[in-house]
PDB file of the backbone (N, CA, C, O) and the ligand in Angstrom, with CONECT records:
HET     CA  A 101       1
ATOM      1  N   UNK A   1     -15.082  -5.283  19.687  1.00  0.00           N
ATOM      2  CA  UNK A   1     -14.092  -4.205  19.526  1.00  0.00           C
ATOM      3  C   UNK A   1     -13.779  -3.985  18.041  1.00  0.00           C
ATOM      4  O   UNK A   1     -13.393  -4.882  17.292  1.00  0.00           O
ATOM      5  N   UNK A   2     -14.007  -2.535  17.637  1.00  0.00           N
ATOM      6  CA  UNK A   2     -13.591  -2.867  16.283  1.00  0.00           C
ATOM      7  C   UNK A   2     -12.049  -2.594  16.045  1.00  0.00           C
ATOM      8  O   UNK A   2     -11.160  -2.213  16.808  1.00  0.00           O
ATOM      9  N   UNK A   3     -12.067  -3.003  14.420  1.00  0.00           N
ATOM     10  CA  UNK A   3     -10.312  -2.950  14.202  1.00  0.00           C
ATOM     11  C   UNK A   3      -9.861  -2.124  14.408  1.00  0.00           C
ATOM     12  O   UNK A   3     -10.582  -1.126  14.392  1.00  0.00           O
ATOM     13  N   UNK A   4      -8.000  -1.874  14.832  1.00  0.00           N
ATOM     14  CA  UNK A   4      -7.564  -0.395  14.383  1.00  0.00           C
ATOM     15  C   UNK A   4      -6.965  -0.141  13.220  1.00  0.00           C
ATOM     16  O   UNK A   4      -5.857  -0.661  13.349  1.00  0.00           O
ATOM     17  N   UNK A   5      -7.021   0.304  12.248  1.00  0.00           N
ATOM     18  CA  UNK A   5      -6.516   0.975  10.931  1.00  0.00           C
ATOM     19  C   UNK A   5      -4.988   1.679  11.440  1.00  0.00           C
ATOM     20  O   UNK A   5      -3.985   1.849  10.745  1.00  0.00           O
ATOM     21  N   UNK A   6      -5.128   1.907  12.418  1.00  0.00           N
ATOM     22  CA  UNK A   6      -3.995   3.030  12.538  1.00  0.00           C
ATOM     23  C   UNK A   6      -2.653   2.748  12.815  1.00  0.00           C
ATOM     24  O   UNK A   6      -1.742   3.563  12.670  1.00  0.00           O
ATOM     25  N   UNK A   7      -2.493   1.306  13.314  1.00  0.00           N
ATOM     26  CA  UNK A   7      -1.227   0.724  13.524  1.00  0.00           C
ATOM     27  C   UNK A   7      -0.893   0.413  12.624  1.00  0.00           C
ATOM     28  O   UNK A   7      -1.602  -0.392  12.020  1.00  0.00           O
ATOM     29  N   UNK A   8       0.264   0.827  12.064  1.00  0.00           N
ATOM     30  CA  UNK A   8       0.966   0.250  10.434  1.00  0.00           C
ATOM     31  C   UNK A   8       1.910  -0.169  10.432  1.00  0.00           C
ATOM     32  O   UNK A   8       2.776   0.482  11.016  1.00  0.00           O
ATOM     33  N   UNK A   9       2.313  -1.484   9.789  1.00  0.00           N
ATOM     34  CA  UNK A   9       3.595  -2.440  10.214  1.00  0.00           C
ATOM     35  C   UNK A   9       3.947  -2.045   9.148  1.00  0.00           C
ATOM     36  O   UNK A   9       3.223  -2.081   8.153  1.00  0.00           O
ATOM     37  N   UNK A  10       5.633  -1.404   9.172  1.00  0.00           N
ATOM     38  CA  UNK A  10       6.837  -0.977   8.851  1.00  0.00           C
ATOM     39  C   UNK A  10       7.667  -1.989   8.326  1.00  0.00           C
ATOM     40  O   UNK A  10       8.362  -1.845   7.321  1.00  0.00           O
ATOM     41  N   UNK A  11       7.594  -3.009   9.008  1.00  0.00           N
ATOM     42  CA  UNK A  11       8.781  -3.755   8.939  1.00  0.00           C
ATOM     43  C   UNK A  11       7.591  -5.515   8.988  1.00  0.00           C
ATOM     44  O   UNK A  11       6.501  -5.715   9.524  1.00  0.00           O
ATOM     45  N   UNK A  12       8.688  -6.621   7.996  1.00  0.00           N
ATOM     46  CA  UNK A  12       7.980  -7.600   7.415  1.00  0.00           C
ATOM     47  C   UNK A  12       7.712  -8.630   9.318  1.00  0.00           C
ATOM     48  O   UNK A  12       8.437  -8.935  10.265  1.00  0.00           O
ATOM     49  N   UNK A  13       6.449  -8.768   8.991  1.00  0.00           N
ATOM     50  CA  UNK A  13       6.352 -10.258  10.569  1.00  0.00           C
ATOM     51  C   UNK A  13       6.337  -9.310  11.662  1.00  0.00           C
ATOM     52  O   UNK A  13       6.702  -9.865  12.698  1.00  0.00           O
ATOM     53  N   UNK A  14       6.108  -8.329  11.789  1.00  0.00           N
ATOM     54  CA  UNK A  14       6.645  -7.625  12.906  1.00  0.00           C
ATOM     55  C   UNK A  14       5.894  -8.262  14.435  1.00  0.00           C
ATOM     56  O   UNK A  14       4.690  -8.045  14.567  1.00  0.00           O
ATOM     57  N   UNK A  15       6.141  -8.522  14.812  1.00  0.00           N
ATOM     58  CA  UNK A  15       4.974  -9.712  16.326  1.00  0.00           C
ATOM     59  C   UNK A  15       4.443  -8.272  17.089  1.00  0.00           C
ATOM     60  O   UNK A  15       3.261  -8.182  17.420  1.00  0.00           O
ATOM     61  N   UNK A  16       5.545  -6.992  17.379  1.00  0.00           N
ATOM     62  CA  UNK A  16       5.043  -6.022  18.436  1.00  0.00           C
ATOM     63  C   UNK A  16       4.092  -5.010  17.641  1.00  0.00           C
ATOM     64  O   UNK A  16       3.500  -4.040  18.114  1.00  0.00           O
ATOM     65  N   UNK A  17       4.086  -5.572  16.021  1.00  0.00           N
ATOM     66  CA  UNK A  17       2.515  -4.601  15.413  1.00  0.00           C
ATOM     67  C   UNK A  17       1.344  -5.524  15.484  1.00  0.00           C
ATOM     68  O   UNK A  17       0.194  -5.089  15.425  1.00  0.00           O
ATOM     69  N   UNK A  18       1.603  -6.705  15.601  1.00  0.00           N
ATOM     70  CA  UNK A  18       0.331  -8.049  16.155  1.00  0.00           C
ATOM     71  C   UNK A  18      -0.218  -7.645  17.127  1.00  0.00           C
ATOM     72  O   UNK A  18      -1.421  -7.448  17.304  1.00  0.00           O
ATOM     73  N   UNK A  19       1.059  -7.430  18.145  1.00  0.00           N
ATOM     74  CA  UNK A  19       0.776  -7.735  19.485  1.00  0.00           C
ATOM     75  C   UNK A  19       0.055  -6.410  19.919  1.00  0.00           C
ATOM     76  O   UNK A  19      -0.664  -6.517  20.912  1.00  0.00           O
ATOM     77  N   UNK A  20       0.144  -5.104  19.288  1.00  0.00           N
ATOM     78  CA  UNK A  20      -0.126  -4.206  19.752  1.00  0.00           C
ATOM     79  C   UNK A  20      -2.182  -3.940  18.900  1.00  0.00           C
ATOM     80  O   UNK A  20      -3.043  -3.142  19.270  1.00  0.00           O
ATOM     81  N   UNK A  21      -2.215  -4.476  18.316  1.00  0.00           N
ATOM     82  CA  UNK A  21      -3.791  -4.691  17.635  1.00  0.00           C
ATOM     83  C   UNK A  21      -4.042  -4.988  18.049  1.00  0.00           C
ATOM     84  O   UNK A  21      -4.852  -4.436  18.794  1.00  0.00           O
ATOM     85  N   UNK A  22      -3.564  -6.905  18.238  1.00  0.00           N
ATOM     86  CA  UNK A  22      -4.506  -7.578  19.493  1.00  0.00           C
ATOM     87  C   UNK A  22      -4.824  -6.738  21.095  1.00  0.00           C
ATOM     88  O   UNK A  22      -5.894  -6.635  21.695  1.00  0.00           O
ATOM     89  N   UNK A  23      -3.642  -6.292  21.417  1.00  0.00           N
ATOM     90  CA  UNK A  23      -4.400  -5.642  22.651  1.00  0.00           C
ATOM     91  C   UNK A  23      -5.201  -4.341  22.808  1.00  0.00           C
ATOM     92  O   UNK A  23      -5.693  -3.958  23.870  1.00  0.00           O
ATOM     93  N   UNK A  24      -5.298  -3.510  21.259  1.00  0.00           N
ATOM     94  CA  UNK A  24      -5.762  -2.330  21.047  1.00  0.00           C
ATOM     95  C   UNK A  24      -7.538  -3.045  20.817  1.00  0.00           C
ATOM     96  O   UNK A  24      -8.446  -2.218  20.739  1.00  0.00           O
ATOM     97  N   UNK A  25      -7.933  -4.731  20.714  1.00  0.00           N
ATOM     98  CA  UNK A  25      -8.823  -5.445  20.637  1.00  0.00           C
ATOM     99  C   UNK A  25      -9.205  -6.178  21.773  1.00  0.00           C
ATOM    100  O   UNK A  25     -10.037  -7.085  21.774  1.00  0.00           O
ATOM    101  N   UNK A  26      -8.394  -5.642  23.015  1.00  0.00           N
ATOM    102  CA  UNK A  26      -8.676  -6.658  24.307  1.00  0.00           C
ATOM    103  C   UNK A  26      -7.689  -8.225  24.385  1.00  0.00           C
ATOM    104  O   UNK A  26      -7.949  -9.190  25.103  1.00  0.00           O
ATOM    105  N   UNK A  27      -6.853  -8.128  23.689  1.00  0.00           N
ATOM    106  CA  UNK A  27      -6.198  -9.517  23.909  1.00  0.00           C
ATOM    107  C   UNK A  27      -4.638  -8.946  24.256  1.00  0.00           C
ATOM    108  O   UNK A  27      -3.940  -8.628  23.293  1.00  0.00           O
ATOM    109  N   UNK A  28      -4.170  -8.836  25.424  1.00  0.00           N
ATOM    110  CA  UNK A  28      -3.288  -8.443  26.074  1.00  0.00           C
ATOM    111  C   UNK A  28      -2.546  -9.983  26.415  1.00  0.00           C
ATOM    112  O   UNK A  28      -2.738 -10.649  27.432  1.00  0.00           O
ATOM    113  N   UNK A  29      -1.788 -10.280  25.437  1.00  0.00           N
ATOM    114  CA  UNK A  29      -0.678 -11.449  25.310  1.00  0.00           C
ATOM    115  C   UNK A  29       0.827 -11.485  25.657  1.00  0.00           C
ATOM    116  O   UNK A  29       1.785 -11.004  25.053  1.00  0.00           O
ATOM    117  N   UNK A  30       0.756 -12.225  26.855  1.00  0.00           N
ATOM    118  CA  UNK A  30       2.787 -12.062  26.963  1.00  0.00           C
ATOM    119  C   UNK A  30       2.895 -13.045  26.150  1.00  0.00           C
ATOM    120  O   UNK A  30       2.053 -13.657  25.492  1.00  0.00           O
ATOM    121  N   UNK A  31       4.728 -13.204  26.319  1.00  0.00           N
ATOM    122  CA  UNK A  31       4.981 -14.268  25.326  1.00  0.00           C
ATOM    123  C   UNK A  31       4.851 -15.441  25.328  1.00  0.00           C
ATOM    124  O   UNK A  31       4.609 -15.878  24.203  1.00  0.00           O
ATOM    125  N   UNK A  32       4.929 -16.550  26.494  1.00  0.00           N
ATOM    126  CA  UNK A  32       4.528 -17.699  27.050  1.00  0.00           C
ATOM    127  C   UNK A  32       3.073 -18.267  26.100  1.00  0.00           C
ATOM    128  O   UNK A  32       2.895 -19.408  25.673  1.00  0.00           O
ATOM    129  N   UNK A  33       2.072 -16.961  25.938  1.00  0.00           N
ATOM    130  CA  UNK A  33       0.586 -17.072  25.482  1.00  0.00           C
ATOM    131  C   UNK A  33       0.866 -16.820  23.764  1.00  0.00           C
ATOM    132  O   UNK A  33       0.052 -17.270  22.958  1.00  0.00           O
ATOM    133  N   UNK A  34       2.090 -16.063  23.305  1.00  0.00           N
ATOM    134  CA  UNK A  34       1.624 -15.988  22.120  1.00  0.00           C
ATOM    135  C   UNK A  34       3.006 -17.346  21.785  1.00  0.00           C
ATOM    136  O   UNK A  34       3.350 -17.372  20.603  1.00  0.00           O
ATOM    137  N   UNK A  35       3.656 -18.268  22.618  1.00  0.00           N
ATOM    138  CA  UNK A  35       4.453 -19.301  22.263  1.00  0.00           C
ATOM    139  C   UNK A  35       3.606 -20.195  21.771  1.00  0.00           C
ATOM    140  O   UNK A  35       3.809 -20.682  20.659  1.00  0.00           O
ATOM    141  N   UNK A  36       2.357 -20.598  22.652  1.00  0.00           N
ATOM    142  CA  UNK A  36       1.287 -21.742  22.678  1.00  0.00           C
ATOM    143  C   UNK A  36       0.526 -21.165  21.479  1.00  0.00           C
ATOM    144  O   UNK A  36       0.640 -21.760  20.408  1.00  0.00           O
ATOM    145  N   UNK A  37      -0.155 -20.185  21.540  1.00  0.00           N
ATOM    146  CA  UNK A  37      -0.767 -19.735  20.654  1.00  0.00           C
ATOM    147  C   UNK A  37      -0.436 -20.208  19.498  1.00  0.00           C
ATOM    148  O   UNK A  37      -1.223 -20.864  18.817  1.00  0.00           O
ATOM    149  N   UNK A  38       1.019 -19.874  19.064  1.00  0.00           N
ATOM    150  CA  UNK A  38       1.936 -20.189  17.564  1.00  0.00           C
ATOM    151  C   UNK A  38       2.052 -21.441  17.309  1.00  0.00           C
ATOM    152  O   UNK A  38       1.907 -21.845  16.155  1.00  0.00           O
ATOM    153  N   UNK A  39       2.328 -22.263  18.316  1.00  0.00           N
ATOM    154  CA  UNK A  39       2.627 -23.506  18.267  1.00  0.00           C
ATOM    155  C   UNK A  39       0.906 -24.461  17.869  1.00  0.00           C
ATOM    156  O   UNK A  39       0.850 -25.403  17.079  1.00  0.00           O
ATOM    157  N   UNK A  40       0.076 -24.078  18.394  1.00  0.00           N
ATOM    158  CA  UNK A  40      -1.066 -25.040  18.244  1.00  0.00           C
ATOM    159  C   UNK A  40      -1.870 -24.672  17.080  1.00  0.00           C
ATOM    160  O   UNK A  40      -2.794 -25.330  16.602  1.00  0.00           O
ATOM    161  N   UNK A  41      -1.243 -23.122  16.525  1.00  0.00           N
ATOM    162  CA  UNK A  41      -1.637 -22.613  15.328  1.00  0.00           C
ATOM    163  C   UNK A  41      -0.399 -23.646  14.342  1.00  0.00           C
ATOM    164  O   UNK A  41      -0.813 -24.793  14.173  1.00  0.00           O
ATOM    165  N   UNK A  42       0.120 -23.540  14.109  1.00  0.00           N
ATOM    166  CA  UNK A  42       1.405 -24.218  13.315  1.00  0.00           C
ATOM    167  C   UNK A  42       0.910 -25.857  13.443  1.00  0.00           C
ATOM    168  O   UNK A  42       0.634 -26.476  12.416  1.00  0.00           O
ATOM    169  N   UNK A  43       0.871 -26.147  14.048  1.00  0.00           N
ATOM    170  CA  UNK A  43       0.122 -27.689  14.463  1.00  0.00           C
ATOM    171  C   UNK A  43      -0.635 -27.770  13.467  1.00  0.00           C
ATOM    172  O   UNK A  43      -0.264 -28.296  12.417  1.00  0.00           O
ATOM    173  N   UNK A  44      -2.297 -27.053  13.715  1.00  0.00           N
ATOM    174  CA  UNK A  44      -3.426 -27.136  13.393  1.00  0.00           C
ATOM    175  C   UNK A  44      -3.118 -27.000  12.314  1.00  0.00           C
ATOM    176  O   UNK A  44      -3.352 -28.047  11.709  1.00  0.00           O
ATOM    177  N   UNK A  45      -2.506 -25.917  11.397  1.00  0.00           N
ATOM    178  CA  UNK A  45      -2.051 -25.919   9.679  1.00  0.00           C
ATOM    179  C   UNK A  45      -1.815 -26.905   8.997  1.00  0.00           C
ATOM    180  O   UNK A  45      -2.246 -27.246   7.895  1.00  0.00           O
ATOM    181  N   UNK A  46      -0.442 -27.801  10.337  1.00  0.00           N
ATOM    182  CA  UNK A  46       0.251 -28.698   9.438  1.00  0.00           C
ATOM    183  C   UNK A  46      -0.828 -30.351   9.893  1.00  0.00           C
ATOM    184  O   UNK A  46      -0.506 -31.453   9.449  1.00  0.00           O
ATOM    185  N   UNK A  47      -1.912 -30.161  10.706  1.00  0.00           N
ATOM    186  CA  UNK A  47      -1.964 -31.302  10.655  1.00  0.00           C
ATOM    187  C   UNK A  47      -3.265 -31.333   9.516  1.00  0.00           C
ATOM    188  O   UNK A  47      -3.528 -32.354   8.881  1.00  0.00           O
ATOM    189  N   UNK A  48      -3.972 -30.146   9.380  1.00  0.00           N
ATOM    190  CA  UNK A  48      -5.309 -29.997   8.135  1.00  0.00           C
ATOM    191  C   UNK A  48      -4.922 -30.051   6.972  1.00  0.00           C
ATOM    192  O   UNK A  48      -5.765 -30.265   6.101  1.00  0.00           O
ATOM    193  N   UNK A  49      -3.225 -29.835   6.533  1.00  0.00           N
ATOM    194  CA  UNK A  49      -2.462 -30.078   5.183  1.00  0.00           C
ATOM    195  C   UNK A  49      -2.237 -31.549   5.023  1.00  0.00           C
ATOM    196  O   UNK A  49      -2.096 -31.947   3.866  1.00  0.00           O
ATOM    197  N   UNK A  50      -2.176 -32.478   6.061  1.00  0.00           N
ATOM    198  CA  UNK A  50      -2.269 -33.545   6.108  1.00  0.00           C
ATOM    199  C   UNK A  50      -3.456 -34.535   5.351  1.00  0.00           C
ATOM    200  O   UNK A  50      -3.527 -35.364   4.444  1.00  0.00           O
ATOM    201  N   UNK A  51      -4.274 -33.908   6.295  1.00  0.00           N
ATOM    202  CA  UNK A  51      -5.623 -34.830   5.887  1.00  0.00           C
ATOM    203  C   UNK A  51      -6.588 -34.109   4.972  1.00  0.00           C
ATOM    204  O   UNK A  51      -7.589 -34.706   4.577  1.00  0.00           O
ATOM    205  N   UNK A  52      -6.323 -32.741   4.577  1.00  0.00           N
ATOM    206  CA  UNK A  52      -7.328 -32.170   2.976  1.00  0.00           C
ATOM    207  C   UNK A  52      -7.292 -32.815   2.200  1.00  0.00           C
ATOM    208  O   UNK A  52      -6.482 -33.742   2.212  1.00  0.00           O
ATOM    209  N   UNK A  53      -8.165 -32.619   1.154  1.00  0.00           N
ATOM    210  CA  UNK A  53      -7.881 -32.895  -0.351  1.00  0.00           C
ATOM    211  C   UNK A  53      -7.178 -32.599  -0.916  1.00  0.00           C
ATOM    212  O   UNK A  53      -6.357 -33.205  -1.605  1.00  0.00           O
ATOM    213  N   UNK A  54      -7.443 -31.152  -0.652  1.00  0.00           N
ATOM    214  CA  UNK A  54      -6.246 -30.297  -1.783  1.00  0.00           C
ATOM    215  C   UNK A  54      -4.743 -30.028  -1.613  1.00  0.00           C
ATOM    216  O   UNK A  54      -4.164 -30.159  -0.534  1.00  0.00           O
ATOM    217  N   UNK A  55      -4.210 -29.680  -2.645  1.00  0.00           N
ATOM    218  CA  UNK A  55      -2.284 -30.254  -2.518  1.00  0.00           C
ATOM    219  C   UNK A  55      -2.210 -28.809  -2.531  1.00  0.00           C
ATOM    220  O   UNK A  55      -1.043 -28.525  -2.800  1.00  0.00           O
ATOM    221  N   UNK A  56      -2.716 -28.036  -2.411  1.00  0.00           N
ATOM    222  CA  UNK A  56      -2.030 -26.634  -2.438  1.00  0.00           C
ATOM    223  C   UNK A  56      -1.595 -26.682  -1.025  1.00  0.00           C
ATOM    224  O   UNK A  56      -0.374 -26.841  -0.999  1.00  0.00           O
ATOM    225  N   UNK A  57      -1.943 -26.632  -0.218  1.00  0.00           N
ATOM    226  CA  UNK A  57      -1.715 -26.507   1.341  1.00  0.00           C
ATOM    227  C   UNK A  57      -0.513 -27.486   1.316  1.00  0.00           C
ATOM    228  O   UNK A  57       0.472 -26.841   1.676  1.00  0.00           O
ATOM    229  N   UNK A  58      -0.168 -28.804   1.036  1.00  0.00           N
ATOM    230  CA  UNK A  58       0.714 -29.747   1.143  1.00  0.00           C
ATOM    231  C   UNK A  58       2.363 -28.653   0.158  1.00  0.00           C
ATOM    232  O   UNK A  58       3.454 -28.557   0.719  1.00  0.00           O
ATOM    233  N   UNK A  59       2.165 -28.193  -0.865  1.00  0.00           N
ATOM    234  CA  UNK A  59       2.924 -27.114  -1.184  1.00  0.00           C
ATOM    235  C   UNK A  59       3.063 -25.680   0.053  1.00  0.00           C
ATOM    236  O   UNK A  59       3.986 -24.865   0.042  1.00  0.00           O
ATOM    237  N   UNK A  60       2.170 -25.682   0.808  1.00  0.00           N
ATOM    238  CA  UNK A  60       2.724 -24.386   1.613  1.00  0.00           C
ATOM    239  C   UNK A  60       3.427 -24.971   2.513  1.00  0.00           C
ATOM    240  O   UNK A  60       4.229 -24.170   2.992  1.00  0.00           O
ATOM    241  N   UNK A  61       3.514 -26.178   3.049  1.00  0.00           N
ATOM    242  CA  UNK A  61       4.316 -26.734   4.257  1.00  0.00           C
ATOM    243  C   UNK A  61       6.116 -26.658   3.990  1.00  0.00           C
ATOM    244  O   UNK A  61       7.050 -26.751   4.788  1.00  0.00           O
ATOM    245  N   UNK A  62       6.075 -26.447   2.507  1.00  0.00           N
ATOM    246  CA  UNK A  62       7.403 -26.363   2.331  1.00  0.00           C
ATOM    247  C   UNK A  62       8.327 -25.432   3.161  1.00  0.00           C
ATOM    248  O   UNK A  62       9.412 -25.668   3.692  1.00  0.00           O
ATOM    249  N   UNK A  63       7.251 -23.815   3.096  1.00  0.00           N
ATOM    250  CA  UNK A  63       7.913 -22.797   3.577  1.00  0.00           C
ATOM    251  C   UNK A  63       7.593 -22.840   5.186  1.00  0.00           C
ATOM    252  O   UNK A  63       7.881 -21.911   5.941  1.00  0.00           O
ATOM    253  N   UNK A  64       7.112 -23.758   5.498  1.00  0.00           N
ATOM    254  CA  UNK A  64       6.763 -23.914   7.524  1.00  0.00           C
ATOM    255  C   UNK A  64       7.900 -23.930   7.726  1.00  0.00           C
ATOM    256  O   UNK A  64       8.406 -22.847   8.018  1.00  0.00           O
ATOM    257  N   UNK A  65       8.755 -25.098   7.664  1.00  0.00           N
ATOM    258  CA  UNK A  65       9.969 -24.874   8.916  1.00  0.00           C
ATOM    259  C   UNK A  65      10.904 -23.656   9.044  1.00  0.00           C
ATOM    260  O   UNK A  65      11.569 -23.462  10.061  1.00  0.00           O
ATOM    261  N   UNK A  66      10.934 -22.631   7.689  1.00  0.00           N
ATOM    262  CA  UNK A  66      11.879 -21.303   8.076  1.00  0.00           C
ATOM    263  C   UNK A  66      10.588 -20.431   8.351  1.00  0.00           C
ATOM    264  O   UNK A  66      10.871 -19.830   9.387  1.00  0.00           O
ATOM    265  N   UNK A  67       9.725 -20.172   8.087  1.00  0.00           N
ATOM    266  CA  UNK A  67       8.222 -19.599   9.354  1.00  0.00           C
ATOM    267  C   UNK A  67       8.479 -19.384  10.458  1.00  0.00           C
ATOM    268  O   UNK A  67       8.767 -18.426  11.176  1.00  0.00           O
ATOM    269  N   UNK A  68       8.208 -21.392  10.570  1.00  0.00           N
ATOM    270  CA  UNK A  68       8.505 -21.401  11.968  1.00  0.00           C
ATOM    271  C   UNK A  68       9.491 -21.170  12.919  1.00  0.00           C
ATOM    272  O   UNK A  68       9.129 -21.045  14.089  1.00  0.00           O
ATOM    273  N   UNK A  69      10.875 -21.077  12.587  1.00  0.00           N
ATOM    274  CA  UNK A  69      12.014 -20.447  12.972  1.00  0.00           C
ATOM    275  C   UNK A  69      11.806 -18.593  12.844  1.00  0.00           C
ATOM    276  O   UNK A  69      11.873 -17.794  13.778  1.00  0.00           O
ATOM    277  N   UNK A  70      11.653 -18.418  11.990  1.00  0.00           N
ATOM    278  CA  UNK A  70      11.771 -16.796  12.138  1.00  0.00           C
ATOM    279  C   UNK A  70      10.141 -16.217  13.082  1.00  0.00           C
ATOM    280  O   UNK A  70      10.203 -15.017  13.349  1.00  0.00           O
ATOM    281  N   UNK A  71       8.902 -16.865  13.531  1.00  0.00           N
ATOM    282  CA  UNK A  71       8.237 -16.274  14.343  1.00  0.00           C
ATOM    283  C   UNK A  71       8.745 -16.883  15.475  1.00  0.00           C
ATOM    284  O   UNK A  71       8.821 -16.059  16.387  1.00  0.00           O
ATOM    285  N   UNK A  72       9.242 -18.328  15.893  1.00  0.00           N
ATOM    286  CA  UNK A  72       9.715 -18.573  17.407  1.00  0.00           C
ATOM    287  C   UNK A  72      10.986 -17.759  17.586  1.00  0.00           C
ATOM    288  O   UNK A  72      11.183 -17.641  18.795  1.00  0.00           O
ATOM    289  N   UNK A  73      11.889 -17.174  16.904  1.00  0.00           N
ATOM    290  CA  UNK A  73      12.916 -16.048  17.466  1.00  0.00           C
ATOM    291  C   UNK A  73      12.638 -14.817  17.341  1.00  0.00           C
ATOM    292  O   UNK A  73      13.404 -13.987  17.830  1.00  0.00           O
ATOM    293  N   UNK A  74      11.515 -14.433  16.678  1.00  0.00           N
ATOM    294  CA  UNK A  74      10.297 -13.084  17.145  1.00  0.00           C
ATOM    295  C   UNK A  74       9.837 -13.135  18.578  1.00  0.00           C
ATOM    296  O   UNK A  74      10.163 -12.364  19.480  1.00  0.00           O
ATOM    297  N   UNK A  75       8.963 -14.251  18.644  1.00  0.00           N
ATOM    298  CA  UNK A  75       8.075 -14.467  19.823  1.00  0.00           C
ATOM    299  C   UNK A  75       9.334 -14.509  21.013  1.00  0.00           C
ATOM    300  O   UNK A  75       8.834 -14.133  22.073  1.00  0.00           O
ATOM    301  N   UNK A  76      10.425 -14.756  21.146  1.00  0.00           N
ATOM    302  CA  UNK A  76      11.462 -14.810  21.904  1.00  0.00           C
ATOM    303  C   UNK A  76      11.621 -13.522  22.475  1.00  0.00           C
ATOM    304  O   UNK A  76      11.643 -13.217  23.668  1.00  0.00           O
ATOM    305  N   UNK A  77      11.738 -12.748  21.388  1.00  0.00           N
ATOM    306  CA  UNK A  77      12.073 -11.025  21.565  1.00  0.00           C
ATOM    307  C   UNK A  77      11.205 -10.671  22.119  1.00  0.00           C
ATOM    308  O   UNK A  77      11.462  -9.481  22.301  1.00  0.00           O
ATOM    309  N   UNK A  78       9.531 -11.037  22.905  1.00  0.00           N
ATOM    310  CA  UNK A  78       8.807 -10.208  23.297  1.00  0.00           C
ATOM    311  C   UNK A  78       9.065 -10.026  24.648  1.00  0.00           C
ATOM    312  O   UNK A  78       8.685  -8.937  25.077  1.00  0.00           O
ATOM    313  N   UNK A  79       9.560 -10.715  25.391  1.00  0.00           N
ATOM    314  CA  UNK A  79       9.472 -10.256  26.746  1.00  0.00           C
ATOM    315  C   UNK A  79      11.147  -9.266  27.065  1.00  0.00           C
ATOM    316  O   UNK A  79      11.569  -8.693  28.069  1.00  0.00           O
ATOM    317  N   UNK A  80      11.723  -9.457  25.658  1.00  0.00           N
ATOM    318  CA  UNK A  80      13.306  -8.724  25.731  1.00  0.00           C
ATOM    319  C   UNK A  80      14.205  -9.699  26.592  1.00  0.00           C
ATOM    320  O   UNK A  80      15.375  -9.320  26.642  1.00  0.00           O
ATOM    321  N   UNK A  81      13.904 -10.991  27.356  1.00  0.00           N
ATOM    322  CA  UNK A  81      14.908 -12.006  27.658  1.00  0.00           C
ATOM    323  C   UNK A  81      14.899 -13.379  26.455  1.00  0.00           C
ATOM    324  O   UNK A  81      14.019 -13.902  25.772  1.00  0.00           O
ATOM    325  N   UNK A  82      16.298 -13.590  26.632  1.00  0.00           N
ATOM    326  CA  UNK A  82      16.736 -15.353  25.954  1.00  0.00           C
ATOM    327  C   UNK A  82      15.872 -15.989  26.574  1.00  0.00           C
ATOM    328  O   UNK A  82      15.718 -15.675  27.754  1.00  0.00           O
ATOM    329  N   UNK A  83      15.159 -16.910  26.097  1.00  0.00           N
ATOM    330  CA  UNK A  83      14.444 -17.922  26.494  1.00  0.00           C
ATOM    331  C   UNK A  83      13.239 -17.673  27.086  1.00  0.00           C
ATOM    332  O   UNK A  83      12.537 -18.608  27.473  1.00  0.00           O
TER     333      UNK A  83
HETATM  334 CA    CA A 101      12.038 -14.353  25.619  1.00  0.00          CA2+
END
């Protein structure tokens, strides 16, 4: 599938201009799928900053935990219920 050009995110992190590419690409994600998704992505970052060589990555972990707070209360908003 190729990309779409045409969806343009307005606003910073936006998850429903993600979410709307990915499925304009065949990946039609509720939120449950893009929770796991985030989470084993966030994992995988912080556990390859771990064991690299390089310290640049060990400097990006700084900014993970407010990341990770502002996409898990994104990813919250997708189905429009708390929790
Ligand atoms: Ca929710």
């Amino acid at each position: 599938m190729p990309k779409n050009r045409e969806i343009i995110m307005k606003k910073a992190y936006d998850l429903k201009v993600l979410g709307a590419k990915l499925k304009e690409r065949g990946l039609d994600l509720g939120e449950d799928a893009v929770r796991i998704l985030a989470e084993e992505t966030f994992d995988w970052v912080e556990e390859s900053a771990a064991i690299s060589e390089t310290p640049y990555d060990d400097m990006a972990m700084i900014v993970m935990p407010p990341l990770k707070k502002i996409a898990f209360e994104n990813i919250d908003k997708i189905d429009g219920q708390k929790g």
